[in-house]
Each structure stands twice: as C-alpha cells, then as structure tokens.
MIDRENPA-842297 format. One record per atom (N, C-alpha, C, O): z negated, y negated, x. Coordinates in steps of 0.2 Angstrom, whole numbers, plus 2048, in hexadecimal, padded with zeros to 3 digits. Last residue first. Layout:
BEGIN
ZYX ...
This chain:
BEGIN
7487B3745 7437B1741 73B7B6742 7377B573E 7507B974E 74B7B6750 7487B174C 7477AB74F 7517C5746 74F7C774C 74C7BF74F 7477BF753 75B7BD73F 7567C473B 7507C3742 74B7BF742 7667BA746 75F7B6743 75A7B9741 7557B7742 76B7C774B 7677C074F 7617BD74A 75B7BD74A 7707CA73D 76C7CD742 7687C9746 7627C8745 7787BE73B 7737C1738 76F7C473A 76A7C1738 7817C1747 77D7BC746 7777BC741 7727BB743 7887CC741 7857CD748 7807C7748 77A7C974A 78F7CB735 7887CE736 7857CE73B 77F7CF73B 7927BC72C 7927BF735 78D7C3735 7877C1735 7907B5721 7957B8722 7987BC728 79D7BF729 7847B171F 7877B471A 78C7B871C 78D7BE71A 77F7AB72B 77C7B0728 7807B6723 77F7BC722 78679D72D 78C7A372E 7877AB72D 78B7B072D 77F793727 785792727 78979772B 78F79672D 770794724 773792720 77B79371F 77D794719 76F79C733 76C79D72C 77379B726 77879F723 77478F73B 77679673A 77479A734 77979B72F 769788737 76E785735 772789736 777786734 75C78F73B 75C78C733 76578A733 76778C72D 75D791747 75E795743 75E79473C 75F798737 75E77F74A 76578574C 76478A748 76878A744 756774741 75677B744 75A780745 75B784741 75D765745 75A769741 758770744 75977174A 76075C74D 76675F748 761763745 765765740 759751758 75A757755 75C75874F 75975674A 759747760 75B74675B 75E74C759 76474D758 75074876A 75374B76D 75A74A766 76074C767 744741769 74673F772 74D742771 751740775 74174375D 74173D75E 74573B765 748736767 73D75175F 74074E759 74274775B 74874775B 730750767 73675276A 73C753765 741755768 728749760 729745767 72F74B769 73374876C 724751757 72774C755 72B74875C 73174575C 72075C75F 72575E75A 729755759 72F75475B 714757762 71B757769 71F75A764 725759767 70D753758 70F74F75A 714750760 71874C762 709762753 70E75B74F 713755753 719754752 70376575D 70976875D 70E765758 714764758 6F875D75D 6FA75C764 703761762 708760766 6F375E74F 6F475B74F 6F975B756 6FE758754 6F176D751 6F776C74C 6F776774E 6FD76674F 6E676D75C 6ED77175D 6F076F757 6F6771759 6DD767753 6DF76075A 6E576875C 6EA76575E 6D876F74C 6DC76A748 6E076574F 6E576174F 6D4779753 6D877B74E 6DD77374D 6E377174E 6D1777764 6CD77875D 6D4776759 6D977375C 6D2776772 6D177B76E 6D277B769 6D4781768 6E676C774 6DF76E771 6DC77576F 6E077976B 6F577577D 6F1772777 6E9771775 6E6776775 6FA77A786 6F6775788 6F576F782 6F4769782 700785780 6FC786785 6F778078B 6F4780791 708781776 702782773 6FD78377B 6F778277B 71177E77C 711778777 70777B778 70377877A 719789784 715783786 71077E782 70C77B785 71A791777 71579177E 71478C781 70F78A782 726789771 71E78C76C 71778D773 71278A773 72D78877C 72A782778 725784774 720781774 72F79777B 72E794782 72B78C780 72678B783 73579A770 73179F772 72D798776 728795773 73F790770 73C78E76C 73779376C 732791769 749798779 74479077B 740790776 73C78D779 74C7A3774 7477A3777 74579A779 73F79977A 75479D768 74D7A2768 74A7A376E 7447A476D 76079876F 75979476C 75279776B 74C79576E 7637A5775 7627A2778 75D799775 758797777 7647AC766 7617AF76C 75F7AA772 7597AA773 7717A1762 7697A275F 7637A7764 75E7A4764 77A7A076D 77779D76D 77179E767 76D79A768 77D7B176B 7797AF770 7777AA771 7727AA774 7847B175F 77D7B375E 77B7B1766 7757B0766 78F7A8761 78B7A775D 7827A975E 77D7A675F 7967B1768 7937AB76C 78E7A8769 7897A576C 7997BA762 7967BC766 7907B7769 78A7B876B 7A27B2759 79A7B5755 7977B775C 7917B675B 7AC7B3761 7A57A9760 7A07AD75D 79A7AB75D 7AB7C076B 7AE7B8765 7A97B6766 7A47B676A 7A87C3777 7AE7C7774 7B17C3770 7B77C376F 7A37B9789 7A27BD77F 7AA7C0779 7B07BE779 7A97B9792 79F7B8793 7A07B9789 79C7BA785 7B87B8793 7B37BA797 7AB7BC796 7A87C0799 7B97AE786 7B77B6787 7B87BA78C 7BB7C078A 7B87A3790 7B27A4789 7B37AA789 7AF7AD78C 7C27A4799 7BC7A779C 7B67A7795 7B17AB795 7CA79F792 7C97A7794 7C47A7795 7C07AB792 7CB792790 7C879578B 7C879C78D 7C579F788 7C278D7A1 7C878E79D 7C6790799 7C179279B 7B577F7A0 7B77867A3 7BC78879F 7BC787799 7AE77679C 7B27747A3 7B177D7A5 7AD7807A9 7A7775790 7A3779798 7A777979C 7A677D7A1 7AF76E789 7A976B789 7A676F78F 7A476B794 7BA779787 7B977578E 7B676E78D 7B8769790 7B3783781 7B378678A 7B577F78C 7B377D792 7B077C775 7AC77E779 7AC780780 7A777F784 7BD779771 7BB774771 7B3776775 7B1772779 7C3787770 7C5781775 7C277C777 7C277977C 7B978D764 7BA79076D 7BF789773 7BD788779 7B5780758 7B978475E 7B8786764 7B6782768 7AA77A74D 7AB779755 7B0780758 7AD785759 7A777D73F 7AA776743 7AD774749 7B277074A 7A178673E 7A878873D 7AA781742 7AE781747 792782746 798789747 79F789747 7A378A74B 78F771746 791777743 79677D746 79C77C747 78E76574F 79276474A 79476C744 79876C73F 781764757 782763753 78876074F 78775B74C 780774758 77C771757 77A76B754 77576A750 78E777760 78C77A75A 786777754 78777774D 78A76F76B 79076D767 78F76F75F 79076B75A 77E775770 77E76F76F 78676D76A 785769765 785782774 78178276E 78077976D 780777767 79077E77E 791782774 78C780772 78D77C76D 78677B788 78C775787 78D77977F 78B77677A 77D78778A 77B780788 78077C785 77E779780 78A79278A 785791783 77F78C783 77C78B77D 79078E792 79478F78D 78E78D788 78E789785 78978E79E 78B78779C 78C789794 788786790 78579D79F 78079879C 78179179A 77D78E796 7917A27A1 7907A279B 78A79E799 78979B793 79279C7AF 7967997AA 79179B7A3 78E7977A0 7857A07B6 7877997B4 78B7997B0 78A7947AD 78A7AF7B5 7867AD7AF 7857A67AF 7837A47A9 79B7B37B4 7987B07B8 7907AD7B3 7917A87AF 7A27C47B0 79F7BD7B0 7997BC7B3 7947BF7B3 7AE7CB7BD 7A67CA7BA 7A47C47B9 7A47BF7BD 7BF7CD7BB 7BA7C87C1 7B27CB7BD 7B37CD7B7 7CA7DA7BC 7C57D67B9 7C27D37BE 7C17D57C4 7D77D77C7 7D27DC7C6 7CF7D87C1 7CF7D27C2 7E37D07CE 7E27D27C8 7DC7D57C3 7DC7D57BD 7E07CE7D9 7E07C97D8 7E07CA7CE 7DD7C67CA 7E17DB7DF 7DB7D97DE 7DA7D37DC 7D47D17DC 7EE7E07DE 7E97E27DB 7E37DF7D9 7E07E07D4 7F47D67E8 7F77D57E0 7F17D97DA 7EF7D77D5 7EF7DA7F3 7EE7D47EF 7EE7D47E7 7EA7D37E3 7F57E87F2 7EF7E77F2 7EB7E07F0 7E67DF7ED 8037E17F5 8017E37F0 7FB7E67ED 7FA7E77E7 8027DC802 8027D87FB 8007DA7F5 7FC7D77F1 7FE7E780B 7FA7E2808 7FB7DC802 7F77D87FF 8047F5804 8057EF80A 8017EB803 8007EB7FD 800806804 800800800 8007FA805 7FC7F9809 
C-alpha cells in the first residue's frame, strides 16, 4: 500500500468526538433553546452559534431529540449543583434557610434574565411528542 493511499485511509476514518465541542453545543444550544424554544431553533442556527460545522452536531448526537435530552440532563445537573451549594451555606434554622434560598433564587433571576424553568418549558413543549425527552424529564423531575 503506498503512502497516499494510506493517507487517503486515514484522512477518511471516523474522528472521535471532541467533548469541548459537544460541551460548546449544549452551553451555546441550550441558551438558544432557552430562550427562544426547541422547535424555534435549528441544527444550523445551533452548530454555528458554537462555531462548529453542522456535522459535527451529529457528530456528538444522532437528532435534536438527542440533543434535546442532553441539554435537560445537563440543566439537571446544575440545578443538582445550585440546590447544593445554595443550601450548604445556608442558615441553621428553618426560616433563615428559606429565607437565604429565596433570596439567591431571586438574586440569580435577576443577574441572569431567566426564561423560566427549561424542564418546565420542555415539559410544556416537546413531552407530548418525544419520547426520549420525556424520559429525561421524567428522570429529572
């Protein structure tokens, strides 16, 4: 086999995805998702909000439902991770913990001009129709 054609093989072969990319994917998607809606936003308008060709989206997922349920999986856990910190430098006593989680709830509402609940607004707007996401939600409800 001469070396071009050993080229030609290896320039062909699948690549492995890159997990910076699909992490762009689903920071720079799920903000877009967030807030203009699922149907609203395209596979185009998402790989090149993450400055990456549209292959490489399914590269890192098979469809948007795939992609879907990763950015709720990936909410779900920040929202694991905010619940924990929120509370782990909350007040002993019962009322100064609702009051100190009121208050970073509201302080992060306000810093961040929040859309609402992504599982609420998936819920609402692809539950019905995707079972895979459903699933998702199910799980991180």
């Amino acid at each position: 086999m001469t070396i071009i054609n050993r080229l030609v093989i290896y320039l062909n072969m699948p690549r492995p995805a890159n997990p910076a990319t699909q992490a762009r994917l689903v920071e720079t998607g799920g903000d877009l998702v967030r807030r203009a809606g699922f149907h609203a936003v395209g596979v185009q308008e998402i790989a090149s909000a993450a400055s990456v060709p549209k292959g490489s989206f399914y590269n890192h997922f098979g469809s948007k439902e795939a992609f879907a349920a990763q950015i709720i999986r990936h909410y779900a856990d920040w929202v694991d991770q905010a619940w924990d910190q929120c509370l782990s430098d909350a007040p002993s006593d019962a009322l100064g913990t609702i009051r100190h989680t009121f208050a970073r709830f509201v302080e992060h509402h306000a810093r961040t001009e929040c859309q609402g609940c992504l599982v609420g607004n998936f819920a609402a707007e692809v539950a019905e129709s995707s079972a895979p996401c459903r699933e998702v939600l199910q799980t991180s409800l």
